[in-house]
ROLUMKOL-356977 format. One line per 4 residues: for each residue x, y, z of N, C-alpha, C, O. Coordinates in nm, 2 decimals. Example, Ala and Ser with C-alpha at 12.3 -4.5 7.8 and 13.67 -1.06 7.14 Angstrom:
BEGIN
1.32,-0.57,0.78,1.23,-0.45,0.78,1.32,-0.33,0.78,1.42,-0.33,0.85  1.28,-0.22,0.71,1.37,-0.11,0.71,1.29,0.00,0.79,1.34,0.11,0.80
//
This chain:
BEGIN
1.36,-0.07,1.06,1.31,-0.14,0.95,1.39,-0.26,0.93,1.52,-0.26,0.94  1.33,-0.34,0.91,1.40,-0.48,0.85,1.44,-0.60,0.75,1.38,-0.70,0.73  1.55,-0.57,0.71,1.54,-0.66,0.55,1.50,-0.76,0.57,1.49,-0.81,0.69  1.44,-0.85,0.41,1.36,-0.98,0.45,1.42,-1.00,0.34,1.35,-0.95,0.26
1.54,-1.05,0.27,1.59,-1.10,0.16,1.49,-1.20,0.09,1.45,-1.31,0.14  1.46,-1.15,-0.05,1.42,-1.23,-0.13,1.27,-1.24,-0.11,1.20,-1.34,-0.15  1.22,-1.14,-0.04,1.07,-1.13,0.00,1.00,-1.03,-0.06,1.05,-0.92,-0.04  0.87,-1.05,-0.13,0.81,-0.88,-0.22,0.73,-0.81,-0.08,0.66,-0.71,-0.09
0.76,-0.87,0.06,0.71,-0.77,0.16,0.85,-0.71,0.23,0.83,-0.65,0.34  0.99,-0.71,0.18,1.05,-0.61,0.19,1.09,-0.52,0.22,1.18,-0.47,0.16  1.01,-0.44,0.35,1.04,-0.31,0.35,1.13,-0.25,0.32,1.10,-0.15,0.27  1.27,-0.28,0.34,1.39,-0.21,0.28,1.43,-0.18,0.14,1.46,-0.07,0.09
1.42,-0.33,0.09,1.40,-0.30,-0.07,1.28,-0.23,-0.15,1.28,-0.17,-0.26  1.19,-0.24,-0.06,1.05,-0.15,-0.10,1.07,0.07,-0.10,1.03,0.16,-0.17  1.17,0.05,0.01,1.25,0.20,0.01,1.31,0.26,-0.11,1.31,0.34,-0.20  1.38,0.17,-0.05,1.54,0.18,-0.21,1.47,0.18,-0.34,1.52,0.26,-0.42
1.35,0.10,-0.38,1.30,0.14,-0.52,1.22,0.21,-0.53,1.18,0.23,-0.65  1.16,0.30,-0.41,1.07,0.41,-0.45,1.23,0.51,-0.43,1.26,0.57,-0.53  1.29,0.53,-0.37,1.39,0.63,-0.39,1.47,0.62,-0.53,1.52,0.71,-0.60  1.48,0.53,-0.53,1.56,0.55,-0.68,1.44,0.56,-0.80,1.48,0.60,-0.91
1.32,0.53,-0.79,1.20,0.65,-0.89,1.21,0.77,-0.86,1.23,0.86,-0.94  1.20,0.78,-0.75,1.17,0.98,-0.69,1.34,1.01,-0.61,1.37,1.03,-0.49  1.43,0.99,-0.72,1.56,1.05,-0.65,1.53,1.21,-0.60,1.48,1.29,-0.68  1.55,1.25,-0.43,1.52,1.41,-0.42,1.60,1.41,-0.30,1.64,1.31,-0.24
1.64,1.58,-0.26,1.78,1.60,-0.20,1.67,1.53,-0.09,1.56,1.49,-0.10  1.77,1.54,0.03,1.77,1.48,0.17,1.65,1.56,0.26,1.55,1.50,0.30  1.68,1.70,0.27,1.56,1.76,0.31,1.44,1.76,0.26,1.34,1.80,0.33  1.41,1.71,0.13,1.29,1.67,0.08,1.16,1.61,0.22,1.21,1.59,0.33
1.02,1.59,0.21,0.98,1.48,0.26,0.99,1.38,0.22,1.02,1.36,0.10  0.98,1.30,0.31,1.02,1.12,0.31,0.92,1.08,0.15,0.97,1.00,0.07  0.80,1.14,0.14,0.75,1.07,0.05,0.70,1.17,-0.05,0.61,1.25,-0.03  0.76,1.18,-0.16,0.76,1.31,-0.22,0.69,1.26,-0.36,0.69,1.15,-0.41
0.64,1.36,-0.39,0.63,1.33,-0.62,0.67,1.51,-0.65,0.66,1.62,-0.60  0.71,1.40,-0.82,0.70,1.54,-0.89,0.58,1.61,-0.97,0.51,1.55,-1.05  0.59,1.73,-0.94,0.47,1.82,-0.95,0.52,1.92,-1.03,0.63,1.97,-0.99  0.46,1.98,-1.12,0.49,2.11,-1.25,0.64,2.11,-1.21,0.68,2.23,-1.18
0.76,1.99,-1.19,0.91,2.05,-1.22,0.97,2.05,-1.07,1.09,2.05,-1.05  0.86,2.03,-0.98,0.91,2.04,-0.85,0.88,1.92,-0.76,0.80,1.84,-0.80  0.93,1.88,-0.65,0.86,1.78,-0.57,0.77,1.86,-0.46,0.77,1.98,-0.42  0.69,1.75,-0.44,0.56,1.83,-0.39,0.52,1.68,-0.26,0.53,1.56,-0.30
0.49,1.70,-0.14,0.48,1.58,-0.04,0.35,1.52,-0.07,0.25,1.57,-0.12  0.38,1.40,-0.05,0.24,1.31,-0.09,0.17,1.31,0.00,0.20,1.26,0.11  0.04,1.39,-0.04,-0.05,1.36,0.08,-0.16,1.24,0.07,-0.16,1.15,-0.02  -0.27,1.26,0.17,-0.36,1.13,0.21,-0.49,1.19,0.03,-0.55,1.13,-0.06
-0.46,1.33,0.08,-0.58,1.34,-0.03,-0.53,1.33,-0.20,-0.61,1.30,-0.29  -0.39,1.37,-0.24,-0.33,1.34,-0.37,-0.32,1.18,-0.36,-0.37,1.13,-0.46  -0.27,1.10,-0.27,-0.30,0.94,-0.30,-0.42,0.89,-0.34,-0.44,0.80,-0.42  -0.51,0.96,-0.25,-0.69,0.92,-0.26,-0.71,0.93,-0.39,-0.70,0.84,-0.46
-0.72,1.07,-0.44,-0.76,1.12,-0.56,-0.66,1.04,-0.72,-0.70,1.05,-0.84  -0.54,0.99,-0.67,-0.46,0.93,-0.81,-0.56,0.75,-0.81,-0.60,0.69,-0.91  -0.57,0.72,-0.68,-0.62,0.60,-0.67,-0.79,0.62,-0.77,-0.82,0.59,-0.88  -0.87,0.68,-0.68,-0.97,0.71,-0.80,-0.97,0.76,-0.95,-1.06,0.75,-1.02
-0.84,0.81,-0.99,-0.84,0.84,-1.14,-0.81,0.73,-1.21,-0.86,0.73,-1.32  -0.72,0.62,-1.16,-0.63,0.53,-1.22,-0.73,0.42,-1.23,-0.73,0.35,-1.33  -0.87,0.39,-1.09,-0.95,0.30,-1.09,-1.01,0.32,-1.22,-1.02,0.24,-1.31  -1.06,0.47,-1.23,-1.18,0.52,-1.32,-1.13,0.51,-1.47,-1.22,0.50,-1.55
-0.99,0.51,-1.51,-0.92,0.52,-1.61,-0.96,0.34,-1.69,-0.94,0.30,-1.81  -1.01,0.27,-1.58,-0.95,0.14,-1.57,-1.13,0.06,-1.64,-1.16,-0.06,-1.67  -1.18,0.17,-1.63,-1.36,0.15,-1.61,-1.45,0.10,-1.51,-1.57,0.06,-1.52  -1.36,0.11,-1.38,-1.42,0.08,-1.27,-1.48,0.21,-1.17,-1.44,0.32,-1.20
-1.57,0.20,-1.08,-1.66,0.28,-1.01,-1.61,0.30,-0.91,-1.61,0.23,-0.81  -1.50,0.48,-0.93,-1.40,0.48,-0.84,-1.40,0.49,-0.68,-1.31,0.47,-0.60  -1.59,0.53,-0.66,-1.63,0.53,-0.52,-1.63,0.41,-0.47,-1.66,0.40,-0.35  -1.61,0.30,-0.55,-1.56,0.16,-0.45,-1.41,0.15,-0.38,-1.36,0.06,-0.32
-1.37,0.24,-0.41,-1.18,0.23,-0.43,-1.13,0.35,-0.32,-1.17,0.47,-0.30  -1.04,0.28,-0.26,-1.00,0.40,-0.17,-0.85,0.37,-0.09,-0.83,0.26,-0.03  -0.77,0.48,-0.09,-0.64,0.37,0.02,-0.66,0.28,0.13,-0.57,0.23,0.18  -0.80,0.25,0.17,-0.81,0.14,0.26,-0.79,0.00,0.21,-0.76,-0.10,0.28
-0.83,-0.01,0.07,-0.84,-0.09,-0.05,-0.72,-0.15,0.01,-0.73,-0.27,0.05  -0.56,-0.07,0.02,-0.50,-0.10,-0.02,-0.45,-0.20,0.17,-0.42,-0.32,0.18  -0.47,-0.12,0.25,-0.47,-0.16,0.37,-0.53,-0.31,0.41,-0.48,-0.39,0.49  -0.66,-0.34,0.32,-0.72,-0.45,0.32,-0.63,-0.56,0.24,-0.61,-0.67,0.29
-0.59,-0.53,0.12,-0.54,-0.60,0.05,-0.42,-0.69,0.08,-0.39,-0.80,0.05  -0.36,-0.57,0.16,-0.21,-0.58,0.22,-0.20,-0.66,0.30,-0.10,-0.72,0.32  -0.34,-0.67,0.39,-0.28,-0.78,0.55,-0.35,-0.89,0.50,-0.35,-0.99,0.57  -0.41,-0.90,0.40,-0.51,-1.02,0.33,-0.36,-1.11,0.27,-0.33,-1.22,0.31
-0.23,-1.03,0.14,-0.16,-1.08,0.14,-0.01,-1.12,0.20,0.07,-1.20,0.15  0.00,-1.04,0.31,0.06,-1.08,0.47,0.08,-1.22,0.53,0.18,-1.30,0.54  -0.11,-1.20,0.60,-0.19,-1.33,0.62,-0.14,-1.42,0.53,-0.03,-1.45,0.57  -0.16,-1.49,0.42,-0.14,-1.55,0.32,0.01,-1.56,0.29,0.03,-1.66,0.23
0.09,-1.50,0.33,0.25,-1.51,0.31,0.31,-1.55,0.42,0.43,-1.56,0.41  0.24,-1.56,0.57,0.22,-1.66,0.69,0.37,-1.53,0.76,0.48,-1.57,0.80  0.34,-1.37,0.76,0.37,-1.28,0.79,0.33,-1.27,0.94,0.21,-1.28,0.98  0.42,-1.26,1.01,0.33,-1.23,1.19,0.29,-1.12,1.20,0.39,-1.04,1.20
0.20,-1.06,1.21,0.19,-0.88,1.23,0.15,-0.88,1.36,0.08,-0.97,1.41  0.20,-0.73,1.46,0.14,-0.68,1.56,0.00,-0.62,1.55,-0.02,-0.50,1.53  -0.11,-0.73,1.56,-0.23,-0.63,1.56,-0.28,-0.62,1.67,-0.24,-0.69,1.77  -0.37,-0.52,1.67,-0.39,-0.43,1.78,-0.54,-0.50,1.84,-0.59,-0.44,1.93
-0.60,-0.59,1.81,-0.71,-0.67,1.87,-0.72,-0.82,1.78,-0.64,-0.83,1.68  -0.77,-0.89,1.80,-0.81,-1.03,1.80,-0.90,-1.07,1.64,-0.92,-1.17,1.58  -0.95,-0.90,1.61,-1.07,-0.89,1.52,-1.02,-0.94,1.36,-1.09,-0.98,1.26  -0.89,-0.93,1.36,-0.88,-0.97,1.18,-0.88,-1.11,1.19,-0.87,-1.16,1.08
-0.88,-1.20,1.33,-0.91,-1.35,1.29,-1.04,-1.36,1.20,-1.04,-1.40,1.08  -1.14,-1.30,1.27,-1.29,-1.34,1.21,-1.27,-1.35,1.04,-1.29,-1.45,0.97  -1.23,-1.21,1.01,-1.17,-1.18,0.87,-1.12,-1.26,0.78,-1.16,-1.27,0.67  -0.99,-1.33,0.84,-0.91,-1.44,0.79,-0.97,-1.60,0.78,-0.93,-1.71,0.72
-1.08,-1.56,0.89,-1.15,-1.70,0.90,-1.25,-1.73,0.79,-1.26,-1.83,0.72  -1.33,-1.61,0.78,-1.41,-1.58,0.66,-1.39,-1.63,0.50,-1.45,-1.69,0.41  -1.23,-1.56,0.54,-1.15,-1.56,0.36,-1.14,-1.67,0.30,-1.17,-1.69,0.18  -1.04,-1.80,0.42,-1.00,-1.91,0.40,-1.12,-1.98,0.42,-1.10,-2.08,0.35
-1.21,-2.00,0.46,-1.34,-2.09,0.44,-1.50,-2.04,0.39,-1.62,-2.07,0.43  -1.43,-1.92,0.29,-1.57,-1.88,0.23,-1.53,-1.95,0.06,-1.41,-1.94,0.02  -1.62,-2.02,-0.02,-1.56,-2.12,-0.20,-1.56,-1.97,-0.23,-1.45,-1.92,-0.26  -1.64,-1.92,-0.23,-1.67,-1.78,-0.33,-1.62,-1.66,-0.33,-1.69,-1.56,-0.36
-1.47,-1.64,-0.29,-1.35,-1.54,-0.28,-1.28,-1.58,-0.34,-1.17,-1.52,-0.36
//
């Protein structure tokens, strides 16, 4: 992993502040919450399901919302922060081409 000093895409500092929310011993999983007193590992389906409560809480239609939301979002503001990423085909140009010359985004 690689520090980016002074950058909110950070991976390092992005560590250090979810560990210092969810301080848990070492043997823990890497990505833990607390649960009735205990830590409990974060799975794909407790993420899915917090993301739909917090949408729904919000008055939005949580079946539009989903951790890909978040995946989309993320390389949209990547892209935009002139981030180099290793992708794996050619296909998120079209994407990015879309974004930057569609008025109505």
């Amino acid at each position: 992993m690689s520090l980016i000093p002074d950058s909110e895409l950070c991976p390092v500092t992005a560590i250090r502040h979810y560990f210092s929310l969810v301080p848990a011993p070492s043997r823990s999983p890497f990505f833990c919450v607390p649960h009735e007193r205990r830590l409990s590992s974060l799975t794909s389906y407790t993420f899915s399901n917090t993301i739909k409560k917090l949408v729904s809480a919000l008055g939005l239609d949580p079946r539009n919302y989903s951790p890909h939301s978040f995946r989309r979002r993320g390389a949209t503001y990547a892209f935009q922060a002139g981030v180099h990423c290793d992708w794996r085909s050619e296909a998120y140009k079209l994407f990015f081409h879309f974004l930057l010359f569609s008025p109505h985004l």
